[in-house]
C-alpha positions as CSV (number, residue, x, y, z in Angstrom):
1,X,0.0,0.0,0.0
2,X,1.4,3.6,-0.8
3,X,1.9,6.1,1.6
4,X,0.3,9.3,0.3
5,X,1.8,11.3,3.2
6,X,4.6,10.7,5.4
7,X,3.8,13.2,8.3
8,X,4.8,10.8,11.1
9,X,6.6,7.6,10.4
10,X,7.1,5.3,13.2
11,X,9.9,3.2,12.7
12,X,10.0,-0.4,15.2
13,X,11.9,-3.1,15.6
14,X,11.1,-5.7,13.6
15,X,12.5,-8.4,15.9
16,X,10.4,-7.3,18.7
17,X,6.7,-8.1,18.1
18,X,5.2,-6.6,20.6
19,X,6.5,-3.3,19.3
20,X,6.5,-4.0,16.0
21,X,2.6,-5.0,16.4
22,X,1.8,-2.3,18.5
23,X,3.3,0.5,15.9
24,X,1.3,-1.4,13.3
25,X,-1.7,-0.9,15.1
26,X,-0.9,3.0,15.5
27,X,-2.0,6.4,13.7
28,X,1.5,6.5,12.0
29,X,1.3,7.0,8.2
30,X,3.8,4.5,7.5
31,X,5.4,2.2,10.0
32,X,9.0,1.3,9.0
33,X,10.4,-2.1,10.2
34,X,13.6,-1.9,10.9
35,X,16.2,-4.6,10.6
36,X,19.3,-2.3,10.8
37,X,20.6,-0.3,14.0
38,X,17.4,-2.2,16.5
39,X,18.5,-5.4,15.4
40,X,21.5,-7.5,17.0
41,X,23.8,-9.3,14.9
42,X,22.6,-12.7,16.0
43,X,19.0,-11.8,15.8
44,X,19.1,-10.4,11.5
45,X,18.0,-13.1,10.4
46,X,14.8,-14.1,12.4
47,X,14.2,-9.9,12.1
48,X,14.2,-10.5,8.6
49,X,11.6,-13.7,8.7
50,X,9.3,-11.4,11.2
51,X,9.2,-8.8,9.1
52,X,8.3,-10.3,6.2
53,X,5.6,-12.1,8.4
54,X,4.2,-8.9,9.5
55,X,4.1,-7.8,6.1
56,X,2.3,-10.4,5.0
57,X,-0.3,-9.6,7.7
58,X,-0.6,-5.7,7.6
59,X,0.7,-4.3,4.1
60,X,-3.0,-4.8,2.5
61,X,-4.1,-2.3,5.2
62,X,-1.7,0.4,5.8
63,X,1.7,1.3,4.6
64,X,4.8,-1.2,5.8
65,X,8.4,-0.2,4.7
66,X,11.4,-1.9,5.9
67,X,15.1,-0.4,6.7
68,X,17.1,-3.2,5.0
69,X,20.8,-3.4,7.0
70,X,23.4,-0.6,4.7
71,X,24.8,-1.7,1.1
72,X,28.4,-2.9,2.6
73,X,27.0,-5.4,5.2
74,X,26.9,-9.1,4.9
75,X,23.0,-8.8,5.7
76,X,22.3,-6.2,2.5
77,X,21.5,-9.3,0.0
78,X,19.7,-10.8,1.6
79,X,17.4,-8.0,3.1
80,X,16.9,-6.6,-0.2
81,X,15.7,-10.4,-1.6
82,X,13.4,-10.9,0.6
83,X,11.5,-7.3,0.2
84,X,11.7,-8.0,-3.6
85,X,10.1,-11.0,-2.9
86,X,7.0,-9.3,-1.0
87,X,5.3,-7.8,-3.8
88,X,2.9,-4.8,-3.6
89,X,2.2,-5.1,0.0
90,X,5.6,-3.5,0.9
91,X,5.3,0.1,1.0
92,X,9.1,0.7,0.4
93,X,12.7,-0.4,1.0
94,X,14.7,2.4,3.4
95,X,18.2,2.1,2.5
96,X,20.2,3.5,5.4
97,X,23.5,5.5,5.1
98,X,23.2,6.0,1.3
99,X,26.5,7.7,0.2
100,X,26.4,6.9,-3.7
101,X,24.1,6.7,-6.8
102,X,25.7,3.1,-7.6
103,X,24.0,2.0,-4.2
104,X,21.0,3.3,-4.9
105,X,21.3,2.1,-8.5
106,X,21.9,-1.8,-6.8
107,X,18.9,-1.6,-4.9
108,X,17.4,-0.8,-7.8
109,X,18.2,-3.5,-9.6
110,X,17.7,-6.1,-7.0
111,X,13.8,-5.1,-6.8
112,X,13.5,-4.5,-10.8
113,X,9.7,-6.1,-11.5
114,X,8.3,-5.1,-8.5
115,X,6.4,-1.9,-7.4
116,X,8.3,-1.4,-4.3
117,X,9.7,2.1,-3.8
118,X,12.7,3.2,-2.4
119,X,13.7,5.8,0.7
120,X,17.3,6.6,1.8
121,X,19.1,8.1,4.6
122,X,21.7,10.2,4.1
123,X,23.3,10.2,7.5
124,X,26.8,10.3,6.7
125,X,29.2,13.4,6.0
126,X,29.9,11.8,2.5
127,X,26.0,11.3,2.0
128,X,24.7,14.7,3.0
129,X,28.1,16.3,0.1
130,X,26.5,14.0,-2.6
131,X,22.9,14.1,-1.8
132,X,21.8,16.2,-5.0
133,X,23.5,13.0,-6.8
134,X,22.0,10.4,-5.0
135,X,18.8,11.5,-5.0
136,X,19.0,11.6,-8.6
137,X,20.3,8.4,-9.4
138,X,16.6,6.3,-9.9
139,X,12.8,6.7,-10.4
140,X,12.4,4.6,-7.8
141,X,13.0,6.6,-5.2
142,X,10.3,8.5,-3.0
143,X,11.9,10.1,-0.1
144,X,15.3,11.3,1.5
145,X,15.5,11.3,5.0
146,X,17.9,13.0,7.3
147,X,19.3,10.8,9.7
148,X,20.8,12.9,12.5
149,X,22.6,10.1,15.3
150,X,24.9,8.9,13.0
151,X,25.6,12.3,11.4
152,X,26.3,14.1,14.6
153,X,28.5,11.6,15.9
154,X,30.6,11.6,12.9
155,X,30.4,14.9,12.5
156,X,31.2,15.4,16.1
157,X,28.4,17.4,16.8
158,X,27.1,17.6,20.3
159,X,23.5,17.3,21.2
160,X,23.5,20.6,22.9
161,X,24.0,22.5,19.4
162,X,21.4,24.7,18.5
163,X,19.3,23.2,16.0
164,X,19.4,26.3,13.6
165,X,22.8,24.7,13.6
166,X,21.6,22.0,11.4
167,X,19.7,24.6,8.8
168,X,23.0,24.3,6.0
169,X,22.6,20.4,6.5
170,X,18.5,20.7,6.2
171,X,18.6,23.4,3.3
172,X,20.8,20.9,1.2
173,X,18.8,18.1,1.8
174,X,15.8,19.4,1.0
175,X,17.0,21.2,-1.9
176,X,18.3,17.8,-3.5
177,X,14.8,15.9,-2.6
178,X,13.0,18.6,-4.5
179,X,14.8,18.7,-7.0
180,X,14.7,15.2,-7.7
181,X,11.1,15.4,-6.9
182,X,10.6,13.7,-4.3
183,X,9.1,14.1,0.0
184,X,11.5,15.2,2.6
185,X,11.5,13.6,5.9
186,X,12.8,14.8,8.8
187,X,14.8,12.2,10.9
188,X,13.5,11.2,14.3
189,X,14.2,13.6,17.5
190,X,16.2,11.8,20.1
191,X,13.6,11.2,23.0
192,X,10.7,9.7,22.9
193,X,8.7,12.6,24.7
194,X,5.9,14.9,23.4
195,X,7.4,17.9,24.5
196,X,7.8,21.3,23.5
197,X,11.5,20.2,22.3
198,X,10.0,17.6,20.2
199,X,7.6,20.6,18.9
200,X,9.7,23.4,18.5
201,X,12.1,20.8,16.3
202,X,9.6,19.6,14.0
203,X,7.6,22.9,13.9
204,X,11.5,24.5,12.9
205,X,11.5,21.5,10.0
206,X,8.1,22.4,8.6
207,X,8.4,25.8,8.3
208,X,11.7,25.0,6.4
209,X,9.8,23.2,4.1
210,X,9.6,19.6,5.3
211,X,7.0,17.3,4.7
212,X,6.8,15.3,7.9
213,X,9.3,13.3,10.0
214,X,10.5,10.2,11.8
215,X,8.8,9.5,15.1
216,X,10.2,6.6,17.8
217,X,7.8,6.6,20.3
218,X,4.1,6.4,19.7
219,X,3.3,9.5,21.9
220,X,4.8,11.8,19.1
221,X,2.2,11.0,16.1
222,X,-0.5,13.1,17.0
223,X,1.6,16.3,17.6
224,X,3.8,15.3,14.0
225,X,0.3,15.1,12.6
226,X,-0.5,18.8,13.6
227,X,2.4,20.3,12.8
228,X,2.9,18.8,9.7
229,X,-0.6,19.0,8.2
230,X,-1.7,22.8,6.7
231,X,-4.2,24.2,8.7
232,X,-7.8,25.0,7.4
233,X,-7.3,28.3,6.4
234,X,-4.0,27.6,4.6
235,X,-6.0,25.1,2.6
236,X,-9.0,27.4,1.9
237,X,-6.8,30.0,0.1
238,X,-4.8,27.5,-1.5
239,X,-8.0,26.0,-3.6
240,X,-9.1,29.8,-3.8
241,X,-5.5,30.9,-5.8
242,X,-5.7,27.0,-7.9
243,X,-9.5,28.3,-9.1
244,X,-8.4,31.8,-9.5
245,X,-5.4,30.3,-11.4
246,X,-8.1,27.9,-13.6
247,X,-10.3,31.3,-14.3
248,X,-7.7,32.9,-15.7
249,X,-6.5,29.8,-17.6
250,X,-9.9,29.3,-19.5
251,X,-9.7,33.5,-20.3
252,X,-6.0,33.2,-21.7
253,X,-4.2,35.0,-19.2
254,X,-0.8,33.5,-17.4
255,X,-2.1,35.2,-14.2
256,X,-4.4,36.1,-12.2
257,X,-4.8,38.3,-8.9
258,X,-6.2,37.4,-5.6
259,X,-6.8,39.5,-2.4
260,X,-4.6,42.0,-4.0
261,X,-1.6,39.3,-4.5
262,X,-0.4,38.5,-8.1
263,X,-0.8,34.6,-8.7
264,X,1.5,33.0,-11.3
265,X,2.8,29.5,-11.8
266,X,5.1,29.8,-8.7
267,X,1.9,30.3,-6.7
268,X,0.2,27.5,-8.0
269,X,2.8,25.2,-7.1
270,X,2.7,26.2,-3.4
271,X,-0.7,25.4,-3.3
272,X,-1.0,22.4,-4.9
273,X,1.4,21.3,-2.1
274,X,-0.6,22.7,0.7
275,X,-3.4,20.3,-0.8
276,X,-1.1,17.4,-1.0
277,X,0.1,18.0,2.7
278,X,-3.6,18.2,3.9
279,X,-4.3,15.2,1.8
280,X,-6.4,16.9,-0.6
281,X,-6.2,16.9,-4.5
């Protein structure tokens, strides 16, 4: 099943069912599996079996993704087999630490024939310097995601930084993903609290242009679900400048005006993704 917005993803561990189930059974718009960083060495390859199980069960209803273990580990092949082998009912592949169009381009290949679609991290200082080409490299991918552990502790970052310290890292991201055309996901915010932290990051993101963001705790959807869906207003004048637009359209003219405000193309676009942000057409 596709996920149409990605305003809170909840990512679980797919070797433990009790979380894994209770995500499932959650507001999230996608749940992501994960059988990377949550899952021990020794437990990969039940995580793997689970996951697929738990697909099997709960992709016709909702969107399921997994995050496969990264290109260079001895798990990669064959995480990206078995979500090949899962069909429709696998939302997407997340492909962690992506530093290179040829990895993206392998995952590509490995799931050639089936629908599934493809979501990277760029988490790395080598990812985040090529992200423009990576997020280029295939059509199958949907969304970049910024993943902020690893980063920071490679980058040696520490967590008390501001977070407009991350806005150069943010801006390029999201400049690549748009670009390339596709959703920008913020990564998750390191406690599982509700709190005005947790707010005051993600409401930082989505005025920056964001479409929605990681979550690890359950407690966190409904406030990523405010912040990142356009409130009623926003969406009232966005269908008033796509009619005003249409009007002009069937007269002939490029433009049209509004409340006093010029509406071109540019406009258009902004609205159109107000709509897609509050679900709407």
């Amino acid at each position: 099943m596709r996920a149409d917005r990605r305003r809170a993803v909840l990512v679980a561990p797919a070797s433990d069912d009790r979380k894994a189930r209770k995500a499932l059974s959650s507001a999230a718009d996608e749940v992501v599996l994960d059988l990377e960083d949550a899952v021990t060495p020794d437990q990969k390859s039940s995580a793997r079996a689970a996951a697929a199980d738990l697909v099997a069960e709960f992709g016709s209803q909702r969107p399921v993704s997994i995050r496969v273990n990264a290109v260079d580990t001895e798990w990669f092949g064959d995480d990206i087999a078995a979500c090949a082998a899962m069909g429709p009912q696998l939302c997407t592949v997340v492909l962690p630490k992506a530093e290179s169009p040829d990895q993206l381009t392998e995952a590509d290949t490995a799931l050639r024939g089936s629908p599934i679609g493809l979501q990277i991290l760029v988490e790395t200082p080598t990812g985040i310097r090529d992200v423009a080409d990576i997020c280029a490299a295939t059509d199958r991918l949907v969304t970049v995601v910024i993943g902020y552990a690893d980063l920071a502790a490679t980058l040696g970052r520490s967590a008390s930084m501001p977070r407009s310290g991350w806005h150069p890292i943010q801006d390029r991201v999201l400049i690549a993903g748009r670009a390339a055309g596709v959703a920008v996901v913020d990564g998750p915010h390191l406690t599982i609290a509700d709190d005005d932290g947790f707010r005051e990051a993600k409401t930082w993101v989505r005025d920056l242009g964001f479409d929605g963001t990681w979550v690890i705790h359950p407690a966190q959807i409904d406030s990523a679900h405010a912040i990142f869906t356009p409130e009623a207003d926003d969406v009232a004048d966005a269908r008033r400048v796509i009619a005003a637009l249409s009007d002009a359209a069937a007269r002939g003219d490029g433009a049209a005006k509004l409340d006093g405000r010029m509406l071109d193309e540019a406009m258009a676009v902004s609205a159109r993704r107000v709509l897609a942000k509050a679900g709407l057409s």
